[in-house]
C-alpha positions, 0 to 999 in steps of 0.5 A: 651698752650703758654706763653704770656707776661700776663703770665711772672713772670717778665715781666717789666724786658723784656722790658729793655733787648729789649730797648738794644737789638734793641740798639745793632741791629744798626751795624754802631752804634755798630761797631763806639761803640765797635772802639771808647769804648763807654760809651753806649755801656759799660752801655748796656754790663753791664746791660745784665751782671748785670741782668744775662739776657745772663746767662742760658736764657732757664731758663728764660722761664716764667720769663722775656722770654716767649719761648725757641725761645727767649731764644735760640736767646740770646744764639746766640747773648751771643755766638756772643759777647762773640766772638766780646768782646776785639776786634775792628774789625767791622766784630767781631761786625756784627754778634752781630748787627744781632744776636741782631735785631733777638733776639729783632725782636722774642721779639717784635713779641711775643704775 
């Protein structure tokens, strides 16, 4: 039977990681952040750093991550910024708006 966010072990720290990633989805937001070493933007990285939310996401399931979905769509958002990381460029950063919003957008719609 599927997971629902009754089930999470930790569900209150789902709700965080959604707040930034939906942050993260604004691309003319996040490309002016990343050009400009935005204070925002750093607190956010740093949150999903702190809180191990991108490290091994698979293993999250049934903690803060109700599928392997989910988890597969912050791998894909891990693998975008981690491509985008040190660089200015606003087209290094497209692919980390989009990767978020689908990761936030498979969140939100999880039962």
């Amino acid at each position: 039977m599927p997971l629902k966010k009754t089930d999470l072990s930790t569900p209150w720290i789902r709700d965080e990681p959604m707040i930034h990633l939906t942050r993260l989805s604004d691309a003319s937001w996040l490309a002016t952040a990343a050009a400009n070493d935005n204070e925002e933007l750093y607190e956010t990285l740093n949150f999903l750093d702190d809180f191990a939310i991108l490290d091994k996401p698979d293993l999250q399931v049934g903690y803060f991550l109700i599928n392997h979905n989910e988890a597969q769509k912050l791998m894909q958002f891990n693998v975008a910024l981690n491509q985008a990381l040190g660089h200015k460029d606003r087209h290094l950063w497209e692919p980390v708006s989009l990767a978020a919003r689908s990761a936030a957008s498979l969140m939100t719609a999880s039962p």
